[in-house]
C-alpha positions as CSV (number, residue, x, y, z in Angstrom):
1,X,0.0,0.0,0.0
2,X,2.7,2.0,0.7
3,X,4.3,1.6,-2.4
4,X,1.9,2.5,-4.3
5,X,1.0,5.5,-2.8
6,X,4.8,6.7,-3.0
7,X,4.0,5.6,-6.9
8,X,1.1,8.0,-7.4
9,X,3.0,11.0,-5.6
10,X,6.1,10.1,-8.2
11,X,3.9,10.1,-11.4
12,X,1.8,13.3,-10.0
13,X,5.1,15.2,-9.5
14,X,6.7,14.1,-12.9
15,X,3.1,15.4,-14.6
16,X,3.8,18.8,-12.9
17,X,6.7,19.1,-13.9
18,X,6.5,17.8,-17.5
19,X,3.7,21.3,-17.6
20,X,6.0,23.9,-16.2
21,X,8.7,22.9,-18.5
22,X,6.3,22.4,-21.9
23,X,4.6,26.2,-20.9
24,X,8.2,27.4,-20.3
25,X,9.3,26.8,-23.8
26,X,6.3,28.1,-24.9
27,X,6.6,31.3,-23.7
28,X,9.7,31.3,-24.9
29,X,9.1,31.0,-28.6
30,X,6.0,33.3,-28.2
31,X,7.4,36.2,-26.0
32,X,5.2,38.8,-25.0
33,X,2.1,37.5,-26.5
34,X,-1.0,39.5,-25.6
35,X,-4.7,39.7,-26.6
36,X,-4.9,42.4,-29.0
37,X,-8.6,43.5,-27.6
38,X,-7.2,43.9,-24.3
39,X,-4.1,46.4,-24.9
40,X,-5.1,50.4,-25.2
41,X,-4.9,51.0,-28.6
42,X,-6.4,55.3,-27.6
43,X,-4.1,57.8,-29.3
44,X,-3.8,61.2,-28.4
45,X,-5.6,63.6,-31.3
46,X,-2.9,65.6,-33.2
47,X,-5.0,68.9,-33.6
48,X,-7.1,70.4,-31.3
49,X,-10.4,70.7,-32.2
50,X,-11.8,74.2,-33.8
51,X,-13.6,76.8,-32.0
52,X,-17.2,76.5,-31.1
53,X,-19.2,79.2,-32.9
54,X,-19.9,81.2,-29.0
55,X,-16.0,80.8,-28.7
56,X,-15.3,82.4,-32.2
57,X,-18.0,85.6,-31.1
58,X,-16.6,86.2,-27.6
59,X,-12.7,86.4,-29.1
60,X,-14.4,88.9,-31.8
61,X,-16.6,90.7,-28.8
62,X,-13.2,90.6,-27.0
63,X,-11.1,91.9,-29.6
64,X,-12.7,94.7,-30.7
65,X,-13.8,95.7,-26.8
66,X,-10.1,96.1,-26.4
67,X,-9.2,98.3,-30.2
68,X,-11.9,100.1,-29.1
69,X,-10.2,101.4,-25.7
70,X,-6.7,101.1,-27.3
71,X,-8.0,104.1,-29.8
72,X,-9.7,106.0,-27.1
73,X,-7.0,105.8,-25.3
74,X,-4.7,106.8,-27.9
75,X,-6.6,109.8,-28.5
76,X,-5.8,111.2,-25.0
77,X,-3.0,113.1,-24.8
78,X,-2.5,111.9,-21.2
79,X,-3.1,108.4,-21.8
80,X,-1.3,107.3,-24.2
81,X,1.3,105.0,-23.3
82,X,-0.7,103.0,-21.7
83,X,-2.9,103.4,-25.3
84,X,-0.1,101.3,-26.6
85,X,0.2,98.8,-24.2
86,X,-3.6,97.6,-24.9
87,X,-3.3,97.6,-28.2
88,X,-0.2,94.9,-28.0
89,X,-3.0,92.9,-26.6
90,X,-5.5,92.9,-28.5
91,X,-6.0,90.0,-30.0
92,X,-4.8,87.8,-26.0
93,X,-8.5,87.1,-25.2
94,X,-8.4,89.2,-21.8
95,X,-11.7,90.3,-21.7
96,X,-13.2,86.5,-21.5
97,X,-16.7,87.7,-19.9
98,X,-17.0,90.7,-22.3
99,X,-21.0,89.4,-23.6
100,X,-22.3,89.3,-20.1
101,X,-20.7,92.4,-18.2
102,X,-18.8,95.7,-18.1
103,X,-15.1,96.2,-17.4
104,X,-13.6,99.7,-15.0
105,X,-10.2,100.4,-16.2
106,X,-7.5,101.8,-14.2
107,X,-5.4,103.4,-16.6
108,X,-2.0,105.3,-15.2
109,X,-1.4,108.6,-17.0
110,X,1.8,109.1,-19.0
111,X,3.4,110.7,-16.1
112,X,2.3,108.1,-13.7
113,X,4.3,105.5,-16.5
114,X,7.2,107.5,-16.7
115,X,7.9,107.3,-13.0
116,X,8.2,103.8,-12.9
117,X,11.6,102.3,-12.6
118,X,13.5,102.7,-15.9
119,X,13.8,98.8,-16.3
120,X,9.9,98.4,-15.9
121,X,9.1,101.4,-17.9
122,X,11.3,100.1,-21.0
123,X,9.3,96.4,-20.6
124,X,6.1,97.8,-20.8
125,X,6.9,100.5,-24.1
126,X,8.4,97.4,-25.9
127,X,6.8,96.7,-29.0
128,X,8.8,93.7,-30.1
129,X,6.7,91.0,-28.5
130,X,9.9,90.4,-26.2
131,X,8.0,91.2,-22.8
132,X,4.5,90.8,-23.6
133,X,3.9,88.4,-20.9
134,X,4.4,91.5,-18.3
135,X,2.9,94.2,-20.5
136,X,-0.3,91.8,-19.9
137,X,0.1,91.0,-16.1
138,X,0.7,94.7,-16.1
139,X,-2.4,95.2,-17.9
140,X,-4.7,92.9,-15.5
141,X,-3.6,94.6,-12.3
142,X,-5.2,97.6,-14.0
143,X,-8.4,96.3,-14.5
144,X,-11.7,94.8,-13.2
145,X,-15.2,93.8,-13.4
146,X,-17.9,96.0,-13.5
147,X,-21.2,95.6,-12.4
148,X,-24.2,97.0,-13.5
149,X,-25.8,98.1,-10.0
150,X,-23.1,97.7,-7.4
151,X,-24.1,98.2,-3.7
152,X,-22.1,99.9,-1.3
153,X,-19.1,99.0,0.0
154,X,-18.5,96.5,-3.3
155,X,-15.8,94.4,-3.3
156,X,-14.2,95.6,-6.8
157,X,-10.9,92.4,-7.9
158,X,-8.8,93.4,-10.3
159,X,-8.4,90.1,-12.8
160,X,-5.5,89.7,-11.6
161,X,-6.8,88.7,-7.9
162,X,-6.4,91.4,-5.7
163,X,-9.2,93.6,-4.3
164,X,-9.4,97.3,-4.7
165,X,-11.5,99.6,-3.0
166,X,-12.8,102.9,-4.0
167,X,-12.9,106.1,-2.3
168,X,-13.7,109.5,-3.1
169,X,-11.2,110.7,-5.0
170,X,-8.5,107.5,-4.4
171,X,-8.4,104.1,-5.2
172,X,-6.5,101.2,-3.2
173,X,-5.3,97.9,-3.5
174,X,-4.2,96.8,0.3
175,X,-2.5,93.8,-1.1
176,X,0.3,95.4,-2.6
177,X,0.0,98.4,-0.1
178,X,-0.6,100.7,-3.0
179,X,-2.7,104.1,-3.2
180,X,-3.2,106.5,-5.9
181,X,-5.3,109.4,-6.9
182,X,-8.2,108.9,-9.2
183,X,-10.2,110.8,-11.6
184,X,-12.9,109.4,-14.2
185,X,-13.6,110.4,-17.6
186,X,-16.4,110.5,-19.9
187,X,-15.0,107.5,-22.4
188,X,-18.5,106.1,-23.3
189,X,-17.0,103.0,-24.5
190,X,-19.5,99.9,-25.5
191,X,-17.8,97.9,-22.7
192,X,-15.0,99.7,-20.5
193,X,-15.6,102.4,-17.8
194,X,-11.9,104.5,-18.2
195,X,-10.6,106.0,-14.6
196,X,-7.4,107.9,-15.0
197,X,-5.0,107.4,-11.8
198,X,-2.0,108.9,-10.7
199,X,0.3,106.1,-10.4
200,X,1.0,102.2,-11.0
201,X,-0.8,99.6,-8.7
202,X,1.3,97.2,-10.0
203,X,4.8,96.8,-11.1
């Protein structure tokens, strides 16, 4: 009895390992071998898709929002340089909300520009494209949504983040510990309110 059960364990071990050995040489002749409907077969697209029809009108809408204040403030003889700074922007899609609301613009006069430092004040008259990444951060510390009715004591953020308040003839943004003298002017622009103030917010 004995022997025969040391028989069956023999042949069950011999079968085991005749299996390993025949799936062995196998895998070797047939190396990574895998089910084609299982692997990812997703590529990435090479072109992005094109513009929805309400993305093509607000990038218009945006646009000519922002030729429209470049010219006006062009046309200022006081306002000028910072004229040119908008109109390098045009076409950078700023003014994303442009359909549904108005936009208050803190422009610095051309004296207020000409006392910044003389490194900042030659980045933002560049016109060779060079620093157009500051000539827009620039720009956004300079400007902000504007609501149709706002209560008092409104909470006015520039789109650059930081909050400004209003008073009666100054304007400050706390954040940056900054406070300059205002004055606003009769632009009637389609979409920007134009405030004229004494000096930078941001530089």
């Amino acid at each position: 009895m004995r022997n025969q059960w040391l028989l069956f364990c023999m042949c069950l071990l011999g079968s085991f390992i005749f299996s390993a050995s025949a799936c062995k040489k196998q895998n070797a002749q047939n190396p990574s071998t895998t089910n084609p409907e299982m692997t990812d077969q997703r590529e990435m697209p090479k072109t992005l898709p094109p513009p929805s029809p309400d993305e093509i009108q607000q990038k218009e809408m945006t646009a000519n929002a922002m030729l429209e204040l470049a010219a006006y403030l062009n046309k200022q003889q006081d306002l000028s340089i910072f004229g040119s700074l908008v109109e390098r922007l045009v076409d950078k899609n700023i003014l994303t909300n442009v359909q549904r609301q108005r936009y208050r613009l803190l422009a610095p006069t051309n004296s207020a520009m000409k006392s910044l430092p003389e490194r900042e004040y030659a980045m933002l008259t560049d016109d060779s494209g060079t620093h157009l990444g500051y000539q827009m951060k620039f720009f956004i510390y300079h400007i902000c949504p504007q609501p149709n009715n706002p209560h008092q004591g409104f909470a006015y953020r520039v789109l650059a983040g930081q909050d400004v308040r209003f008073q009666s003839d100054s304007v400050e943004m706390p954040g940056l510990k900054r406070k300059v003298a205002f004055k606003t002017t009769e632009s009637q622009l389609s979409k920007v309110d134009v405030i004229k103030i004494s000096g930078p917010l941001f530089y």
